[in-house]
C-alpha positions as CSV (number, residue, x, y, z in Angstrom):
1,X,0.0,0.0,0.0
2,X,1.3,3.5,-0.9
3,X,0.7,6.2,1.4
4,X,0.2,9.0,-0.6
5,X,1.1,12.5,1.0
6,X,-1.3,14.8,1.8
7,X,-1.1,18.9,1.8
8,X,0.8,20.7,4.2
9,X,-1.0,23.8,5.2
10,X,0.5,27.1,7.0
11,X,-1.4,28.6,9.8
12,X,-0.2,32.4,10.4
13,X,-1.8,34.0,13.5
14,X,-1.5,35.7,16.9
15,X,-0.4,32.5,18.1
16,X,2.1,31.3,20.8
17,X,1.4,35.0,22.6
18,X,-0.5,33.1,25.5
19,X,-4.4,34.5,24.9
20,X,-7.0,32.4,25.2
21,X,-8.8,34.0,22.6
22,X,-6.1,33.5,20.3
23,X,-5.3,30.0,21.2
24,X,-9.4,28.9,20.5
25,X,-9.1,30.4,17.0
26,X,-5.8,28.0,16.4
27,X,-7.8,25.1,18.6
28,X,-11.4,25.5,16.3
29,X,-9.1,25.8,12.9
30,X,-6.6,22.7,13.9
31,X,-9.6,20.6,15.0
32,X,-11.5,21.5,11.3
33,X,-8.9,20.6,9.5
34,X,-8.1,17.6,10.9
35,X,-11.5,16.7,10.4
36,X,-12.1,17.9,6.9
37,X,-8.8,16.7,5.2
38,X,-7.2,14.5,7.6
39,X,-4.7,13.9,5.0
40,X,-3.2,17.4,5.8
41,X,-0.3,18.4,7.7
42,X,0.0,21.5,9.2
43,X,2.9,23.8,9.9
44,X,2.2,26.6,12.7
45,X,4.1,30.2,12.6
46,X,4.5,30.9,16.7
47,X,5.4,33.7,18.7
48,X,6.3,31.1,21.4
49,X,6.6,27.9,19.6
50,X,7.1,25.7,22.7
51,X,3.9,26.9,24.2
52,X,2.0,25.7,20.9
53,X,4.3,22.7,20.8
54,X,2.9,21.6,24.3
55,X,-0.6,22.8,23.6
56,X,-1.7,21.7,20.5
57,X,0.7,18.5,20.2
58,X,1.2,16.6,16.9
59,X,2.0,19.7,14.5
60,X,5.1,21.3,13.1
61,X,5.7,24.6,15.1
62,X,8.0,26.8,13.6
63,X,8.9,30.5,14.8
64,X,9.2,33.5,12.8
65,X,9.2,36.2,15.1
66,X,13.0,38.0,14.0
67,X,12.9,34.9,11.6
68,X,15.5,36.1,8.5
69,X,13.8,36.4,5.1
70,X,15.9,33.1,3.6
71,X,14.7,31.0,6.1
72,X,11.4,32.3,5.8
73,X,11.0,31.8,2.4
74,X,12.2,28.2,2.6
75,X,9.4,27.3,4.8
76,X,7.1,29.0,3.0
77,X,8.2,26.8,-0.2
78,X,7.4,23.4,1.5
79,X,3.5,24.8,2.0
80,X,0.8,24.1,-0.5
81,X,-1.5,26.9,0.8
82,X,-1.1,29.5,4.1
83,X,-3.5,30.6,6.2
84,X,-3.8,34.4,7.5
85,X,-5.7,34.1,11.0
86,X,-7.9,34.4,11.8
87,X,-8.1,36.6,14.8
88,X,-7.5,40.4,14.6
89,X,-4.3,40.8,13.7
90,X,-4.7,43.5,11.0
91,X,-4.3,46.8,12.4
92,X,-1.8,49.9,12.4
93,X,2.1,48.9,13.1
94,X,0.9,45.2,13.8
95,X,-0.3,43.8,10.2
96,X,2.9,44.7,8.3
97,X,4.6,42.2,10.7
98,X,2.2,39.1,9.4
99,X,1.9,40.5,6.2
100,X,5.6,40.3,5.5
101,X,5.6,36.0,6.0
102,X,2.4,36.6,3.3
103,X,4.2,38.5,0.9
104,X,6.7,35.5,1.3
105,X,4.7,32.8,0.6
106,X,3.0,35.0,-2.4
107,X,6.8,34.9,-4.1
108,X,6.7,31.5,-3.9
109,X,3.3,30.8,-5.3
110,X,1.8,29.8,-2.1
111,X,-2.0,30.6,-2.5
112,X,-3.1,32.8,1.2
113,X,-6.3,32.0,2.5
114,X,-7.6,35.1,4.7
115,X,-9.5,33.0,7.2
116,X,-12.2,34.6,9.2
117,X,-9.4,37.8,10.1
118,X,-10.4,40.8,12.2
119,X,-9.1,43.9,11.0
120,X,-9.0,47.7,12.5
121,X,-7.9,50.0,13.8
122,X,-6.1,50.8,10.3
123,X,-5.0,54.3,9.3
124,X,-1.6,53.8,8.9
125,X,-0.5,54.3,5.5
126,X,2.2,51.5,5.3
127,X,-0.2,49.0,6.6
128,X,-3.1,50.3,4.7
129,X,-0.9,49.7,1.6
130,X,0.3,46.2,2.2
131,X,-2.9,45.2,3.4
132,X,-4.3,46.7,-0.2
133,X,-1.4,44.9,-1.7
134,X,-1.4,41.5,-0.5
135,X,-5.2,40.9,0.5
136,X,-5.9,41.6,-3.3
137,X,-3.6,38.9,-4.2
138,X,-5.2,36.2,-1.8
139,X,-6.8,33.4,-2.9
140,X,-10.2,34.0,-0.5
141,X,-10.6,36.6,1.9
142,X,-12.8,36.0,4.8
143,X,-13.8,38.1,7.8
144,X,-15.3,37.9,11.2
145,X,-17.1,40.7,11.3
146,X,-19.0,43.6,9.2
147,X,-16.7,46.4,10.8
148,X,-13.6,44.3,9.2
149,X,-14.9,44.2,6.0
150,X,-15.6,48.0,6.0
151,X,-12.2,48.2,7.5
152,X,-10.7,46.4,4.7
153,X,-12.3,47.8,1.5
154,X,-11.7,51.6,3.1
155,X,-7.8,50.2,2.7
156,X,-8.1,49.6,-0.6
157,X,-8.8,45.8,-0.9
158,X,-10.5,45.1,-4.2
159,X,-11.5,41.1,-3.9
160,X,-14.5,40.0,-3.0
161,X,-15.3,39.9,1.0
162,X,-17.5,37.4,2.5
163,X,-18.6,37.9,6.1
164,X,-18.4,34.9,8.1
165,X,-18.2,34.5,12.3
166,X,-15.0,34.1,14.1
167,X,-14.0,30.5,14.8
168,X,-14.1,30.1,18.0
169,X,-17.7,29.6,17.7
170,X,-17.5,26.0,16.5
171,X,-15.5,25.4,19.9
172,X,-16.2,22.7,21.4
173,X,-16.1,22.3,25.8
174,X,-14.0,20.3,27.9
175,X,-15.4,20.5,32.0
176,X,-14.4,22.6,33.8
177,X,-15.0,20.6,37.6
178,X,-16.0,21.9,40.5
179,X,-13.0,20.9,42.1
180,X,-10.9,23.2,40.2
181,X,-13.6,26.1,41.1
182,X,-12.6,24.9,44.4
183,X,-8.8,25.4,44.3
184,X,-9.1,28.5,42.6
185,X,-11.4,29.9,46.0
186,X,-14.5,29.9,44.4
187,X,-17.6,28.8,47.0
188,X,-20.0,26.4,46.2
189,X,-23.9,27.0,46.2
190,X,-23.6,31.1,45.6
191,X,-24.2,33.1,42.3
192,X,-21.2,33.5,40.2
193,X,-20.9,36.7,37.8
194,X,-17.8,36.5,35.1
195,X,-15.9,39.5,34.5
196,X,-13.6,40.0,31.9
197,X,-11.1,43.2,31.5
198,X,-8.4,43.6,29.1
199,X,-5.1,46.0,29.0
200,X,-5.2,49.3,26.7
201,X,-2.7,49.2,23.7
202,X,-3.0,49.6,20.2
203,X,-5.9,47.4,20.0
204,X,-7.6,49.5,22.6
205,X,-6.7,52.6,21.6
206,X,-9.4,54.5,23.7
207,X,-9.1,53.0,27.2
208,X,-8.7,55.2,29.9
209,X,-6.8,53.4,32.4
210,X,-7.8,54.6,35.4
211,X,-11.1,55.5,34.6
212,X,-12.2,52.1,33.2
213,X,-10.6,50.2,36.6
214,X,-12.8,52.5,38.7
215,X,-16.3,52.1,36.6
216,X,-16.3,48.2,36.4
217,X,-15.4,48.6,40.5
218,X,-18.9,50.2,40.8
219,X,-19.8,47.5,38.6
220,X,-18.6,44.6,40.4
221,X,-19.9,46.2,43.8
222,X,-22.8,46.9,42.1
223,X,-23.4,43.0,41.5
224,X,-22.5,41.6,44.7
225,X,-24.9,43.7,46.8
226,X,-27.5,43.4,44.1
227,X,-27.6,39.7,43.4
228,X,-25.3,38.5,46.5
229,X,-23.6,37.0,43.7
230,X,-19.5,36.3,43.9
231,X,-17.4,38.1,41.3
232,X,-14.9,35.6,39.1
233,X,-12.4,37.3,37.2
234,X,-11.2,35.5,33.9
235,X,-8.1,36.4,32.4
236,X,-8.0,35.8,28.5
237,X,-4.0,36.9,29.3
238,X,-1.5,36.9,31.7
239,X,-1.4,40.7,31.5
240,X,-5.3,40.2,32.4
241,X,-4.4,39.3,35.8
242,X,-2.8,42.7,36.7
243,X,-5.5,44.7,35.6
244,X,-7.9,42.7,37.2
245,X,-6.8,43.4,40.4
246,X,-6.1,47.2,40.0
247,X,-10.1,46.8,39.4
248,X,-10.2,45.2,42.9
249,X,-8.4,47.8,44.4
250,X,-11.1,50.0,43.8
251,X,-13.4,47.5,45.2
252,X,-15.5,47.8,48.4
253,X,-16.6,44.2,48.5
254,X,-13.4,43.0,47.1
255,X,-13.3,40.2,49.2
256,X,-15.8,38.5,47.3
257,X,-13.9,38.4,44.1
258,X,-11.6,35.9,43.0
259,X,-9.0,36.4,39.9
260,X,-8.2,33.0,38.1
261,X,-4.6,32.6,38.1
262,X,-4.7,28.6,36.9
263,X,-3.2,27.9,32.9
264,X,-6.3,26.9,31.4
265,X,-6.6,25.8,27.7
266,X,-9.5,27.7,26.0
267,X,-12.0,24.7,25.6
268,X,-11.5,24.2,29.8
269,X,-12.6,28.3,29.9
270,X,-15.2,27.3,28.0
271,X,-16.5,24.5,30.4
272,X,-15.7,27.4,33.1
273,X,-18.2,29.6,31.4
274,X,-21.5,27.0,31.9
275,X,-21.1,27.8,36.3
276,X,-21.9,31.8,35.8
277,X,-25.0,33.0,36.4
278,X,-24.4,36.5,34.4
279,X,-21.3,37.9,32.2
280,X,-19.8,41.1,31.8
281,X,-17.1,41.8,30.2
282,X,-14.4,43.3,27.5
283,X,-12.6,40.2,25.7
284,X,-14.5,39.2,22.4
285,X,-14.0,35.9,23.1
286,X,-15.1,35.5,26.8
287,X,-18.3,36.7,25.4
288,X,-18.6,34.2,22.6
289,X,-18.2,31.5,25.4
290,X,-21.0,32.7,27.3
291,X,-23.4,33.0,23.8
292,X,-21.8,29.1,23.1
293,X,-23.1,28.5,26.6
294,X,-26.0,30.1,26.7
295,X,-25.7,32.4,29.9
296,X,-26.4,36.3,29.7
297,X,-24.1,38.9,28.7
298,X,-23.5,42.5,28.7
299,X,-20.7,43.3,26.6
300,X,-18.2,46.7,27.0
301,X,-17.1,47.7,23.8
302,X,-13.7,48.8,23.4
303,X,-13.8,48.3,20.0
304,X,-16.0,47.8,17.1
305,X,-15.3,44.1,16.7
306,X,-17.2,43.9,20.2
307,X,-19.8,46.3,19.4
308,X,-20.4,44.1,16.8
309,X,-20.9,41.0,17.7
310,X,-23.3,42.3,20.6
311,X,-25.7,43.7,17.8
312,X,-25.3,40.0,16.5
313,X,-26.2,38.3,19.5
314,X,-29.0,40.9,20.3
315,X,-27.2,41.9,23.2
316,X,-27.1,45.6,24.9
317,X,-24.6,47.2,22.5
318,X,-23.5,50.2,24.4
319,X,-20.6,51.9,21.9
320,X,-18.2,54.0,24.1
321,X,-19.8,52.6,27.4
322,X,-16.2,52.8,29.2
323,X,-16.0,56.2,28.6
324,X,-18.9,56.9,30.3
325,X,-20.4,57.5,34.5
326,X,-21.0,54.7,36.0
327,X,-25.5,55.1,36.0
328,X,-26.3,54.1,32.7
329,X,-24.2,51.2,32.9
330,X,-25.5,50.0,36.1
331,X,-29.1,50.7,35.0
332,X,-28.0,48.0,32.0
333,X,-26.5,45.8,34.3
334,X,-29.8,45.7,36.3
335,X,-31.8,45.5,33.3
336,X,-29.8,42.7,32.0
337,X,-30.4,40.6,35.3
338,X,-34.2,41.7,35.6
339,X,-34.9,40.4,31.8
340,X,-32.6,37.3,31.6
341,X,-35.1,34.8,30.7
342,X,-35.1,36.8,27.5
343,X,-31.7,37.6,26.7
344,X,-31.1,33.6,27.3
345,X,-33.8,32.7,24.6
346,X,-32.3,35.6,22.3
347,X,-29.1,34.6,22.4
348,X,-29.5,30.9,22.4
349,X,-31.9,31.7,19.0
350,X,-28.8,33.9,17.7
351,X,-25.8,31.7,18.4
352,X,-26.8,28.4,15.8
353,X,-26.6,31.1,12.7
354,X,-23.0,32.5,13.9
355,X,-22.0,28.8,14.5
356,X,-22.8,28.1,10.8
357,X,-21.2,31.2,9.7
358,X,-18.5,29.6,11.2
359,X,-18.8,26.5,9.7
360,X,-18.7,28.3,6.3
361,X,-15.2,29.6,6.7
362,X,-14.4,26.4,6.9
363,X,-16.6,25.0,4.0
364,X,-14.9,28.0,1.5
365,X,-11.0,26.6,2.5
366,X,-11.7,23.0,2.1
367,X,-13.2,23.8,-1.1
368,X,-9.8,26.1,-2.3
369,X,-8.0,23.5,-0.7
370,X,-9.7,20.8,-3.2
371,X,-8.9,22.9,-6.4
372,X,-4.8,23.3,-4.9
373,X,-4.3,19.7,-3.5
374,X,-7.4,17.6,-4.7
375,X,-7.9,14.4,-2.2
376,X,-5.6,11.5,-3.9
377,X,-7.1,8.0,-3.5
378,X,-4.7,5.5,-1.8
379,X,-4.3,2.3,-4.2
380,X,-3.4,-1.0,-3.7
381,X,-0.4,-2.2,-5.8
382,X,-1.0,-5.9,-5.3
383,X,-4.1,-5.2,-5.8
């Protein structure tokens, strides 16, 4: 029996850099592949490689942060298609870095596949114009969102767009026991709001620091006295964990918080996310956990990608909320508890399309991967 070699696919992404988020994008895309062209081999570009080694075993890792072009290139000539994302990786001084492996693997006739990528803030006129440059050239280019797709064509991207949903939506849960709610402080038998902050940067360009730590304070006291609930702080990164507790410090109750400091893969998170009773929260994907698991959320939008997928969900979709006193939020945050019956059936009516939008990123690469490495049957020679 010959064993005939299958494609070797490149998967280019925010990966290795130790966020959850991230790291269920690389999980949901691994997972699809393997089950869609198990034939394929895949070849991972990481900003850590030994963390992906160790988390997502049975791959090729390769690093290419401060990676030479020569060596670049030759890895890029062993691939029969490359992968950009997905994940939000294309905005200002950030998407010339990925698209410099892309324009790579474009020398060397290595169709891209934009999978499901998040784009913005982008202004910048030497990413606008590599973006413009190399996106066009792309085999397929798929987004997340709407505000990506707006983002993109106001670069200058002339191919076709399609709008799909990110891929951590076709996640699927590992359990998260109580026993390790346990170890991590967190009492039995009480109600459990999740809250999720995030760090400002370049991705975040509009955080106030201070003034964001002090309005989700009032939120979290808010919650505890309201619902007698505990508070569970979920870091999507490391760098979570600090700002987490500079929102405790500005905590009255703050004693009935806990901050997660456990290395949880994202599919354990996941399984985290079916104990809470409520969500609140920043990171894009600790909110796509809670619509996977069907518990209520009030999203804070930092950024459009968040605004957007609360107007998906049918979620309150308050633009520019951090920015704001602390009353209207709180009045939402009531709201959202007083009326959760409803945003449980919304969301739960919602989340099936997003999860075959999903599915249809997924559906468009297997198909481009057909027409660039069409399955091969394996034949018998003695046969």
């Amino acid at each position: 029996m010959d064993k005939i070699r299958g494609p070797t696919i490149g998967l280019l992404g925010s990966y290795g850099g130790r966020n959850v988020g991230d790291e269920a994008i690389l999980t949901s895309i691994l997972s699809s592949i393997r089950q869609g062209r198990p034939d394929a081999s895949t070849t991972v570009f990481s900003r850590c490689p030994d963390h992906t080694r160790i988390h997502h075993g049975n791959i090729e890792v390769v690093g290419w942060e401060g990676v030479s072009r020569e060596s670049a290139s030759q890895i890029m000539s062993r691939l029969d298609m490359l992968i950009l994302g997905g994940g939000g990786i294309l905005y200002d001084t950030e998407a010339r870095r990925y698209l410099r492996l892309v324009r790579l693997a474009q020398e060397q006739n290595v169709p891209v596949f934009t999978y499901a990528v998040g784009a913005g803030p982008l202004s910048d006129r030497v990413d606008c114009m590599m973006v413009r440059e190399t996106l066009t050239s792309s085999t397929v280019v798929t987004v997340r969102d709407e505000e990506s797709r707006l983002v993109l064509e106001e670069a200058g991207v002339m191919s076709p767009i399609t709008v799909t949903a990110d891929p951590a939506f076709l996640l699927e849960q590992e359990e998260f026991s109580q026993e390790l709610l346990h170890a991590e402080g967190v009492p039995e038998g009480v109600r459990l709001v999740g809250m999720s902050v995030r760090e400002p940067g370049r991705a975040a360009e509009h955080l106030d620091v201070q003034g964001y730590h002090e309005l989700l304070a009032h939120v979290g006291d808010f919650l505890i006295h309201r619902l007698d609930a505990y508070i569970v702080f979920v870091p999507m990164e490391r760098d979570d964990i600090r700002h987490s507790h500079a929102v405790l410090s500005h905590m009255n109750a703050a004693d009935r918080c806990r901050v997660l400091h456990g290395d949880y893969r994202p599919r354990q998170i996941l399984g985290l996310v079916r104990h809470l009773d409520l969500v609140v929260g920043m990171r894009l994907h600790f909110l796509i956990f809670a619509a996977l698991q069907g518990v209520p959320l009030l999203p804070l939008p930092y950024a459009g990608k968040v605004f957007d997928l609360a107007q998906q969900l049918g979620a309150p979709a308050l633009r520019g909320v951090i920015r704001e006193a602390a009353g209207p939020l709180l009045a939402e945050v009531d709201r959202v508890w007083d009326e959760r019956p409803t945003h449980t059936e919304r969301i739960n009516s919602r989340t099936p399309a997003l999860r075959i939008r999903a599915a249809a990123t997924v559906g468009h690469f297997l198909s481009q991967l057909e027409l660039v490495a069409p399955r091969t049957p394996v034949w018998d020679r003695t046969a």
